[in-house]
C-alpha positions in Angstrom: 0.0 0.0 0.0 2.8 2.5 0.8 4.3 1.5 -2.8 1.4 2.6 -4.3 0.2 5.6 -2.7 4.0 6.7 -3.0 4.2 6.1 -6.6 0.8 8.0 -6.8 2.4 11.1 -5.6 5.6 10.8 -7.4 3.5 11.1 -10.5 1.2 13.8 -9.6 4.5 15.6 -8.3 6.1 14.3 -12.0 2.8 15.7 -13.8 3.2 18.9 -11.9 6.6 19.7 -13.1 5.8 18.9 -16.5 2.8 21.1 -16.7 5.0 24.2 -15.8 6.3 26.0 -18.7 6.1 29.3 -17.3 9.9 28.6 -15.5 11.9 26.1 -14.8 11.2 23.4 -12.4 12.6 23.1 -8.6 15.6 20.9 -8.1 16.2 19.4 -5.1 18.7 20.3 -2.6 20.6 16.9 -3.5 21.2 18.2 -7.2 22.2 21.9 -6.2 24.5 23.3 -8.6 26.9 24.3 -6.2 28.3 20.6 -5.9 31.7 21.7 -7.7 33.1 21.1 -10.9 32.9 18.4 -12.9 35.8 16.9 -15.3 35.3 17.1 -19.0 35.1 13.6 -21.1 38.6 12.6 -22.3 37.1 11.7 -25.4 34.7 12.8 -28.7 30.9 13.7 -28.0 28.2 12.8 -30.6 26.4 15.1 -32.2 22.4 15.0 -31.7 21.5 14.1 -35.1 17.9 13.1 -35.0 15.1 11.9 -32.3 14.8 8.6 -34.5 17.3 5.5 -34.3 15.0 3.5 -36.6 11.3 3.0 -37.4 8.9 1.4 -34.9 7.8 -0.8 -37.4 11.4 -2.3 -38.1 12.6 -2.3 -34.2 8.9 -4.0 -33.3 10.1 -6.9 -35.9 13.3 -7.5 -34.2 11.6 -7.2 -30.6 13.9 -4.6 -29.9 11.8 -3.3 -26.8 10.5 -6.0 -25.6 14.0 -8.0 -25.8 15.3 -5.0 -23.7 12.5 -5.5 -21.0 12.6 -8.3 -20.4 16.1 -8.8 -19.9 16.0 -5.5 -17.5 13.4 -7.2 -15.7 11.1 -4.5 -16.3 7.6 -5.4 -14.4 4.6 -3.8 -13.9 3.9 -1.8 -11.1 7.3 -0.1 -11.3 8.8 3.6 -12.1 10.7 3.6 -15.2 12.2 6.9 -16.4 13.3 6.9 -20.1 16.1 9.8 -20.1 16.5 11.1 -24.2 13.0 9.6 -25.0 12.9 10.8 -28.3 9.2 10.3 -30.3 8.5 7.5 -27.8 9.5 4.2 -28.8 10.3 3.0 -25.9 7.5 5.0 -23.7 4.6 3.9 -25.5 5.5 0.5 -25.1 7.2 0.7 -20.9 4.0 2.1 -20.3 2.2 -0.6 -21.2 4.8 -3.0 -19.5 4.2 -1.2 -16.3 0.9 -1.1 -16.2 -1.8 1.6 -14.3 -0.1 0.7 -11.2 3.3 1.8 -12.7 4.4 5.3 -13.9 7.0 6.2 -16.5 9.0 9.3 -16.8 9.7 10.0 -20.2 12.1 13.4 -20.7 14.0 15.4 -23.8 16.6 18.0 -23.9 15.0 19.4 -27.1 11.4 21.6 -26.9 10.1 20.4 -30.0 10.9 16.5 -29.6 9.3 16.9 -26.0 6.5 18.6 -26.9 5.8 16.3 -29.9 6.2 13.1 -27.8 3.8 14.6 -25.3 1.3 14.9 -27.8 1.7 11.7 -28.4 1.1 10.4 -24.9 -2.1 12.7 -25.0 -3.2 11.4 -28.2 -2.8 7.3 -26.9 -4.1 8.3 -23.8 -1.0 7.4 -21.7 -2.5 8.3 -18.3 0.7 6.7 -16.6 3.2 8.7 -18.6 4.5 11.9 -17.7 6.6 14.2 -20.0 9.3 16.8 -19.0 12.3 18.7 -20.5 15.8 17.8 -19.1 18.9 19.7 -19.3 22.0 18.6 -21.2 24.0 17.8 -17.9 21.2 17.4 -15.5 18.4 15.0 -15.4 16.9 16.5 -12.6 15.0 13.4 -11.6 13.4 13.3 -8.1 15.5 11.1 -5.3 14.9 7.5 -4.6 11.7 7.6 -7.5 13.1 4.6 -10.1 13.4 1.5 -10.5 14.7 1.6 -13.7 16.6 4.6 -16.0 17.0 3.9 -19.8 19.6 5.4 -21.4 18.8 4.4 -25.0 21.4 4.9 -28.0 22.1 8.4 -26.8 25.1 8.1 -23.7 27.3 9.2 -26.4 25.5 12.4 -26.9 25.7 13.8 -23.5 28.3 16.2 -23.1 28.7 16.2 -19.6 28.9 12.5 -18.7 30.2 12.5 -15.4 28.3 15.5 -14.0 25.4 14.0 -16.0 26.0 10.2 -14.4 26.7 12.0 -10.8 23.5 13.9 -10.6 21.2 11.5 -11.6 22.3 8.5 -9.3 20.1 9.8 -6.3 17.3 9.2 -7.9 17.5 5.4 -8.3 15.4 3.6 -5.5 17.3 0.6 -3.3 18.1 -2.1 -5.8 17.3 0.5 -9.0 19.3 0.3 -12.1 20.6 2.3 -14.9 20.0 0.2 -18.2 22.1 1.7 -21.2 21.7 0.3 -24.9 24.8 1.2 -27.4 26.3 0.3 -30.2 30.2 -0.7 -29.7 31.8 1.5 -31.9 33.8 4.8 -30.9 31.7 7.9 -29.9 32.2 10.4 -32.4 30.2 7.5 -34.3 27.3 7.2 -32.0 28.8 4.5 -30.4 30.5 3.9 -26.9 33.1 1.1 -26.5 31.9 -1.1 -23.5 35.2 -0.7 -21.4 35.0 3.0 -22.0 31.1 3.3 -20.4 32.1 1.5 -17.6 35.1 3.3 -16.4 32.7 6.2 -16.5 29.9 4.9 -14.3 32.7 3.3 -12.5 34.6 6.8 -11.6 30.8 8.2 -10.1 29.7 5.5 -7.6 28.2 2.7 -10.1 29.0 -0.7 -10.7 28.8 -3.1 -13.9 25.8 -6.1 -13.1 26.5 -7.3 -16.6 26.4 -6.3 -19.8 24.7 -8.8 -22.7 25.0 -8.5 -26.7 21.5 -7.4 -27.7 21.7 -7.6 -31.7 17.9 -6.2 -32.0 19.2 -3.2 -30.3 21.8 -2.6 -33.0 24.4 -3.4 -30.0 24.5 -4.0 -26.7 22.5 -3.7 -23.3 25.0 -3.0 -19.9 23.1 -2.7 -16.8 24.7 -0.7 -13.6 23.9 -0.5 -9.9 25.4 2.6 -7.2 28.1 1.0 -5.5 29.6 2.7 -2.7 29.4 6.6 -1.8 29.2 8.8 -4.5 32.5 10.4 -5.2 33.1 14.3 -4.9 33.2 15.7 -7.9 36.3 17.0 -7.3 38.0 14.1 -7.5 36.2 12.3 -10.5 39.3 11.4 -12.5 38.0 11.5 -16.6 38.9 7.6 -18.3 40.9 7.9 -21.7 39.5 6.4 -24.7 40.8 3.2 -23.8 38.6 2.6 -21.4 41.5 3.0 -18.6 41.3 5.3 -15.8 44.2 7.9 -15.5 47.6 6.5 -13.5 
């Protein structure tokens, strides 16, 4: 009962800060900009190129979201958040996976993408999907709220990927985990090379589960858990291409 009445106001608090376009919407304490500086990526950022990977249609025929859900163990009843949502794909069908007693978060950095997908989720009638604009190097997610994040063939476009990584770990609940699908190739070609994405999560407080080949995806899946305290980001040390942290 607690579960639900707490996911019940998460969403109305989700639906809230979506509905506000007059200014931007309140961060918690826990993500104040004031935390310090943040390293810079030793290595290429992709450029956003377009809100579609491929069509619905030809993902659906692979079971591209479905292989991805399942294998994240992605049940109803749980909060989802899927961070660089683009027109959907993968909202339209979590909320379905999640059910009315489940509640997805599905957020863009660009105004017109996140407009357009929330049209969409009015349009389908998505009473369990809530839409929001992000910020390039903030995700500005609400503490201890997911169960899942899905970081979906975009981790190579985010600028700011430690300060990005750092500021949304709060917001995954006991257990929560941070499910990124890439392609292993190098960055600058919308790609990230596994070795490389892990010594990034690894160098802001998240560990590797295990990461699986998901050829429907067009790549890979690697799932991460916080492990340990999260670091000062003073002291975040950026990886080199290799993968390797700095000596």
């Amino acid at each position: 009962m607690f579960r639900r009445a707490s996911s019940a106001l998460l969403f109305a608090g989700l639906a809230m800060l979506a509905a506000c376009d007059g200014g931007p919407p309140r961060v918690p304490e826990h993500h104040s900009q004031e935390a310090g500086p943040f390293p810079a990526p030793d290595r290429p950022v992709a450029n956003i190129v377009s809100s579609r990977w491929s069509t619905e249609e030809a993902r659906d025929r692979l079971n591209e979201a479905g292989e991805v859900m399942d294998k994240s163990g992605i049940a109803p009843g749980m909060t989802v958040a899927d961070i660089g949502a683009g027109e959907g794909y993968y909202t339209v069908r979590l909320a379905r996976r999640v059910g009315d007693k489940g509640r997805v978060l599905a957020e863009d950095i660009v105004p017109d993408v996140r407009d357009a997908l929330a049209q969409r989720v009015a349009r389908d009638r998505l009473d369990n999907v809530s839409v929001r604009l992000g910020e390039p190097a903030d995700p500005k997610l609400p503490d201890n709220s997911f169960d899942r994040i899905l970081l979906v063939h975009m981790y190579h476009e985010i600028a700011q990927p430690y300060e990005f990584l750092w500021r949304m770990r709060p917001s995954l609940r006991a257990g929560g985990q941070v499910i990124v699908v890439d392609a292993n190739r190098s960055t600058q070609h919308h790609g990230t090379p596994p070795a490389l994405l892990k010594c990034e999560f690894a160098a802001v407080g998240y560990r590797l589960v295990r990461i699986d080949d998901m050829p429907s995806a067009g790549g890979y899946m690697a799932v991460f858990e916080r492990a340990g305290a999260r670091p000062d980001p003073k002291a975040i040390r950026p990886c080199r291409l290799s993968g390797e942290s700095p000596a």
